[in-house]
N, C-alpha and C positions, 0 to 999 in steps of 0.2 A: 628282161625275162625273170620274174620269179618263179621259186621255188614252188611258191604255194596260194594262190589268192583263195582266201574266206568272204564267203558273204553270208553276212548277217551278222547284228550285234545286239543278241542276248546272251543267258547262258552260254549254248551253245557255241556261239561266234568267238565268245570274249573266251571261254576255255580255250578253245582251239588257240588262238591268237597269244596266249598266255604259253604254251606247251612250245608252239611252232618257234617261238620266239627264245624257248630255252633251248630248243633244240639244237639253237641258228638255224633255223632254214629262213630263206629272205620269203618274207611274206608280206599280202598285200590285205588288209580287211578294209573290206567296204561294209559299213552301217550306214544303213537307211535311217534307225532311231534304236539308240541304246535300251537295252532292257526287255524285250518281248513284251507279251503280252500281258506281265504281270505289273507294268507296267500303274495300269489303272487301281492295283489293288492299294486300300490302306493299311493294312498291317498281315503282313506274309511269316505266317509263325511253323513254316516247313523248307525252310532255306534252313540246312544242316550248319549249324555254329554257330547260328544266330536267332535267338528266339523269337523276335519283332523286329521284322524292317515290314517298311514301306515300300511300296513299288518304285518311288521316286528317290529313293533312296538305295534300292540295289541298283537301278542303271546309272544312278551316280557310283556306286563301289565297284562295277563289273568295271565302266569308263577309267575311274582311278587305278584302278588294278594293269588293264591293259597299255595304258599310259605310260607307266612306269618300264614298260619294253619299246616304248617306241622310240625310232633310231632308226640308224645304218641297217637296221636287219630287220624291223617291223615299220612298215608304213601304212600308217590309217587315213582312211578318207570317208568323209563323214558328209552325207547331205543327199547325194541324186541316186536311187534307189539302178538295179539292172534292169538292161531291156534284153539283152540276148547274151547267151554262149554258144559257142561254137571249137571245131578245132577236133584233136587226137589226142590220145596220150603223149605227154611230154609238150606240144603247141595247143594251148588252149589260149584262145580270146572271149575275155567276157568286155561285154559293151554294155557300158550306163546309157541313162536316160537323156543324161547333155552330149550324148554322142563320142566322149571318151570311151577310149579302150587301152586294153592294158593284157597282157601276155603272160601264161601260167604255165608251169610244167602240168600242175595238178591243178582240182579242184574241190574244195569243199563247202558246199551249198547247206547253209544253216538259218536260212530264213522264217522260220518257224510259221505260225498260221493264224487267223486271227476267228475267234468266236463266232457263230453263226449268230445275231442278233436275233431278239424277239422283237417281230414287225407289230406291235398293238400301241394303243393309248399308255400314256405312261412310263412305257419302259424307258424310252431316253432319260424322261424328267426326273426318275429313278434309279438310274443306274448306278450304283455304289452309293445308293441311300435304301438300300435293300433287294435289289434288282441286282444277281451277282452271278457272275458264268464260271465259280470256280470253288466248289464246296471242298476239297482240300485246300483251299486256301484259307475262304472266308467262313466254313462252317462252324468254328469253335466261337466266330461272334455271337452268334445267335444259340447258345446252349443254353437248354431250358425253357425253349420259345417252339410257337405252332412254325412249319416253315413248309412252303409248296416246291414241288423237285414237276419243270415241263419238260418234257421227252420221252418217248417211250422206247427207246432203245439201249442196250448194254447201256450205256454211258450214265443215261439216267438210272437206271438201276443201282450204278453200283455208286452213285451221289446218295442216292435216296441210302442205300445201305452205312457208306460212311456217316451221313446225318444221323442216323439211329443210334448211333452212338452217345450221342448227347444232346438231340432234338428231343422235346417234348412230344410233340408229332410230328409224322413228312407225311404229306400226299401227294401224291405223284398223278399228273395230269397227263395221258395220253389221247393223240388223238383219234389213231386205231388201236386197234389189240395191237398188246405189246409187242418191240419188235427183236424184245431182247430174248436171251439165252432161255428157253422154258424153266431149266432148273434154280437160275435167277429170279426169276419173278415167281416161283413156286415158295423157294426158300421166303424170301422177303415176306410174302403175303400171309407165313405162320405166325410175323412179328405183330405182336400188340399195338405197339402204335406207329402201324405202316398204313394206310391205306389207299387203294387203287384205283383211279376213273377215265376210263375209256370213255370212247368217243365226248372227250372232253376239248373244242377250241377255243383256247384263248381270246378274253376279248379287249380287258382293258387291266391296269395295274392302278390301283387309287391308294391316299396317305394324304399326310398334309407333311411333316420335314422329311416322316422317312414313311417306306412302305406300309399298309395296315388291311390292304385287299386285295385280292384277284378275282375278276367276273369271270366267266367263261359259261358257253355256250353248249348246252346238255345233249343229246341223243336226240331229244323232243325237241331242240331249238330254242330252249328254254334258256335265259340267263341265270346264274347261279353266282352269289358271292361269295368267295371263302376269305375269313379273316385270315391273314399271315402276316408275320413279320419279316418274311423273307422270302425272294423266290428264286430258286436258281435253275437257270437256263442250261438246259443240255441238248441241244437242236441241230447238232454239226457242228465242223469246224472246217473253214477256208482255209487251204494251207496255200502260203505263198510260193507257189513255183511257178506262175504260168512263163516266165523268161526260159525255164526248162523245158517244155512243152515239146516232145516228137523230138526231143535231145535223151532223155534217160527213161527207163521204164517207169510206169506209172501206174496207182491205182486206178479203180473208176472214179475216186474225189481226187483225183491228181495229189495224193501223198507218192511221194519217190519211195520205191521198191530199194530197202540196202538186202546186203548180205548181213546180218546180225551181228555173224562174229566178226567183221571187220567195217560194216558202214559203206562199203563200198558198194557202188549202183553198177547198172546193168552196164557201164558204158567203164572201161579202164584209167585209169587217171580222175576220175569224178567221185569222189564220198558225198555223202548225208548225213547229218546227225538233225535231233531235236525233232520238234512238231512237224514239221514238213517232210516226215519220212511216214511211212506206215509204223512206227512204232507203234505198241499193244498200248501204253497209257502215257498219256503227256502231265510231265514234270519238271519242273527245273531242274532237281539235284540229275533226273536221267537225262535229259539234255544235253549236262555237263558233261556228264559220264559216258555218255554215247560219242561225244567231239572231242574227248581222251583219247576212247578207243579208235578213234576212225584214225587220228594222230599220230596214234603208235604204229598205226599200220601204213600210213603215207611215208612217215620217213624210214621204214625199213624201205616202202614202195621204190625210193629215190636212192636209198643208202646201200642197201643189203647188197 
């Protein structure tokens, strides 16, 4: 019986797993695949204390970091992702994929989510050759360049907003009238080099090493090319929790519902941190900070 089983190994999982581990509490982390979703990025220059990593290079540090607790008190197991949990506060069973199960006081579900792809020509052969799902991340590459922002909801609004900061130009391709915040798409639309285009669908992404166009498809049906250097997708995001499912409260995109000030879900004995929660914006540094706090609150949960 452990103290505390984590699932998930990004931010989120490796904080957790790093804290739990100072705590002592005997804890169990299951990663599927180190690192989240930034995984894919080449240079991540909003990871606090470090001005340039790579993606493949923080889930190598997160891995090293949480290594250095493993033992008698932190046990990792790496490789077959969850299929169920079950159980009460204090007995909790979570079951993997190869039919292992393993026994928890608690729970903390930190599986994070992964990008909703843009389904057109292109974008695969594209991806991370300007083709990018994450303008705090990757926007500072492209400053001083034309760059298209597809989505017309909060999300894309407020990319296309961080892009203003140091894009040349953003346009923003929506498919209907926007679905974001009016006083969002009000503000934005004062800026000089913002511009807006509804009933705009995407059709194809063309370059020769890196990106250089997007087509899409007008009001008229008409194809339209826009030269860009960049386009970044803001279309959803899949959070992983379907193993949670009709176990903890949930949105309508299946993000797990926490309590804020402590992370904990609707169900006692279960926290959330990172992208697979309804948290307001997804980050790594809050990630971290979110599986702190969920942390702080589990081992008073067990100790107090």
């Amino acid at each position: 019986m452990y103290d505390l089983i984590i699932i998930g190994g990004g931010p989120a999982g490796s904080a957790a797993a790093v804290y739990a581990a100072r705590k002592q509490l005997k804890t169990l982390l299951i990663v599927k695949e180190w690192g989240g979703q930034s995984i894919v990025s080449d240079d991540i220059q909003n990871w606090i204390g470090t001005p340039h990593i790579s993606g493949a290079k923080l889930a190598e540090s997160l891995k090293a970091h949480v290594m250095e607790y493993k033992g008698d008190i932190l046990t990792v197991k790496e490789g077959s992702p969850v299929s169920s949990i079950s159980g009460t506060n204090g007995d909790f069973t979570v079951t993997l994929e190869n039919n292992e199960s393993h026994q928890g006081k608690t729970i903390l579900i930190s599986t994070g989510s992964s990008r909703r792809k843009l389904d057109v020509d292109g974008a695969v052969e594209f991806e991370n050759k300007g083709i990018t799902y994450c303008a705090s991340c990757d926007g500072p590459l492209f400053s001083g360049m034309d760059v298209v922002v597809v989505g017309g909801g909060n999300a894309g609004f407020e990319s296309a907003a961080q892009l203003l900061a140091y894009c040349k130009s953003v346009t923003l391709l929506s498919r209907s009238e926007p679905r974001a915040d009016a006083i969002t798409v009000e503000k934005l639309q004062t800026k000089e080099h913002f511009k807006l285009i509804t009933n705009a669908i995407p059709k194809n992404i063309k370059g020769s090493t890196f990106v250089e166009s997007i087509t899409y498809i007008d009001a008229n049906g008409n194809d339209v090319v826009l030269p860009t250097a960049a386009v970044f997708v803001e279309i959803g995001q899949v959070p992983a929790t379907s193993f949670a499912d009709n176990v903890v409260n949930m949105t309508p995109t299946k993000n797990i519902i926490t309590d804020p000030r402590t992370q904990e879900t609707s169900v006692r004995g279960i926290w959330s941190a990172g992208d697979c929660t309804d948290v307001l914006y997804h980050q790594n540094n809050i990630a971290a900070g979110d599986a702190v706090r969920a942390l702080e609150d589990i081992y008073l949960h067990l100790h107090a």
